[in-house]
C-alpha positions as CSV (number, residue, x, y, z in Angstrom):
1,X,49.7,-27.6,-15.3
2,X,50.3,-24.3,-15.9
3,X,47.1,-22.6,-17.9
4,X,46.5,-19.1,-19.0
5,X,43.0,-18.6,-19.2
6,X,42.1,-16.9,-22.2
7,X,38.1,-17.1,-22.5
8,X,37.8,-13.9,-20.3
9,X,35.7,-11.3,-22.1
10,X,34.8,-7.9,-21.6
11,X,31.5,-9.3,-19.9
12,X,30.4,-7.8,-16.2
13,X,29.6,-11.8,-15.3
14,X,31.0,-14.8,-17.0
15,X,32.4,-18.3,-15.3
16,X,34.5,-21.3,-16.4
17,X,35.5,-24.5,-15.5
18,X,38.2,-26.9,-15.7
19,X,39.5,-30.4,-14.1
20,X,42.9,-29.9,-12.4
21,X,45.2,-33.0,-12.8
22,X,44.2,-34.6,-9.2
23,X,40.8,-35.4,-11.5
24,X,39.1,-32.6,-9.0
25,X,36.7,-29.7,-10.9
26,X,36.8,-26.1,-10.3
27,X,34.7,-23.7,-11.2
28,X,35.4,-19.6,-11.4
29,X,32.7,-16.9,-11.9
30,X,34.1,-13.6,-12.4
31,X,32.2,-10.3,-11.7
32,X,33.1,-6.9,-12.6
33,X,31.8,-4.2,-10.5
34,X,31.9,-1.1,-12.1
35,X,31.4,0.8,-9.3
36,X,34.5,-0.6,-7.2
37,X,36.4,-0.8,-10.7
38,X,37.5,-4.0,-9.8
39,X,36.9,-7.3,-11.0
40,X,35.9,-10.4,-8.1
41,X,35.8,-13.8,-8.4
42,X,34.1,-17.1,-6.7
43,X,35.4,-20.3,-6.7
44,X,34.0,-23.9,-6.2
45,X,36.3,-26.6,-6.0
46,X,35.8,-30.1,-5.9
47,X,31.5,-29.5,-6.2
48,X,30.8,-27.6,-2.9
49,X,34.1,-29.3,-0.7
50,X,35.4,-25.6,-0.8
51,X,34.1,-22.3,-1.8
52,X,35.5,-19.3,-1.8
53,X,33.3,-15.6,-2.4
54,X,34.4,-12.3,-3.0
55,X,38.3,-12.5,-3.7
56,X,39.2,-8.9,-5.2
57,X,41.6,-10.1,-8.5
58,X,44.5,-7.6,-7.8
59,X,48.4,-8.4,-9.5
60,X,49.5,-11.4,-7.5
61,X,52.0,-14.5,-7.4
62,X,49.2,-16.4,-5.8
63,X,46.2,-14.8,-5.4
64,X,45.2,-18.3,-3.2
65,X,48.3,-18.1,-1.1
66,X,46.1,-17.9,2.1
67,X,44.6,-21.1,1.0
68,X,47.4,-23.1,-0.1
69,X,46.5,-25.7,2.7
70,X,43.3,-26.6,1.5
71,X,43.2,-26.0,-2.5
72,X,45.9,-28.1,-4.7
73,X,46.6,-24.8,-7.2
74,X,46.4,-21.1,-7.1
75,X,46.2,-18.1,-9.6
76,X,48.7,-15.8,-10.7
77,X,47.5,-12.0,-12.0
78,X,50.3,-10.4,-13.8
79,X,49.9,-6.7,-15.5
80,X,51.6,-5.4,-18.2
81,X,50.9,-1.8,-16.8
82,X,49.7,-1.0,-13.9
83,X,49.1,-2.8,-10.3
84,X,45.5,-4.3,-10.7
85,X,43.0,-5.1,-13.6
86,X,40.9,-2.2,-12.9
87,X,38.6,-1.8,-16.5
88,X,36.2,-4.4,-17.8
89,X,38.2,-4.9,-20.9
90,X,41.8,-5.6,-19.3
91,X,42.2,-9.0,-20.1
92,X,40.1,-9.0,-23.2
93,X,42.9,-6.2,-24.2
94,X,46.0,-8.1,-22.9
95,X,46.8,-5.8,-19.9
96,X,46.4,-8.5,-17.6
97,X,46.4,-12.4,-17.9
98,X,45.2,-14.8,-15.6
99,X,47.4,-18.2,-14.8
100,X,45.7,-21.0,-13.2
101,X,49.2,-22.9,-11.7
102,X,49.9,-25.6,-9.2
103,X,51.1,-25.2,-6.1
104,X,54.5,-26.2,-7.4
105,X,54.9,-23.9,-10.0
106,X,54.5,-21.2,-7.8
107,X,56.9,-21.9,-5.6
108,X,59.1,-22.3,-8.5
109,X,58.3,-18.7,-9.2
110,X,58.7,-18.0,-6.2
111,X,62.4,-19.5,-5.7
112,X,63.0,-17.4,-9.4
113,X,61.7,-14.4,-8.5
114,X,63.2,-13.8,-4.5
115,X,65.8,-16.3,-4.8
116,X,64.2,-17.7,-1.7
């Protein structure tokens, strides 16, 4: 399942959507704040059976890990300089990408990474 989203522009508002493999939809809008130089995100999954506001995207494993009970994937941030995506055009220039994964894979990553 592993997907790197690549639609993300150098937009201050833009969303997407995609259907995981349970069949269930999920839908991200991304806001950058200039003033926090930070980008945030919202998420709806499953039409309204969870949504989540205001998650800061910061380099992560999981950026969901807190919610790994109640939603069946999570997002990794990973940098190629840097700690966080701080300018509008970070992803549009490749500094950081954004990996929708399942719950699996990140543990997998996980397992790789700390040799848990």
């Amino acid at each position: 399942m592993a997907k790197q989203i690549t639609t993300i522009g150098a937009e201050a508002k833009q969303s997407f959507s995609f259907i995981l493999d349970n069949s269930k939809p999920v839908a991200i809008e991304l806001q950058y704040i200039d003033s926090q130089l930070a980008w945030f995100m919202n998420i709806n999954y499953n039409s309204g059976e969870h949504i989540i506001n205001g998650i800061r995207i910061v380099s992560a494993l999981n950026l969901l890990s807190q919610y790994a009970k109640i939603l069946p994937f999570g997002i990794t941030i990973s940098m190629v300089q840097g700690f966080d995506p701080f300018n509008i055009d970070d992803f549009v220039k490749g500094r950081a990408t954004f990996y929708i994964m399942s719950i699996e894979e990140i543990d997998g990553l996980k397992q790789t990474l700390y040799e848990v």
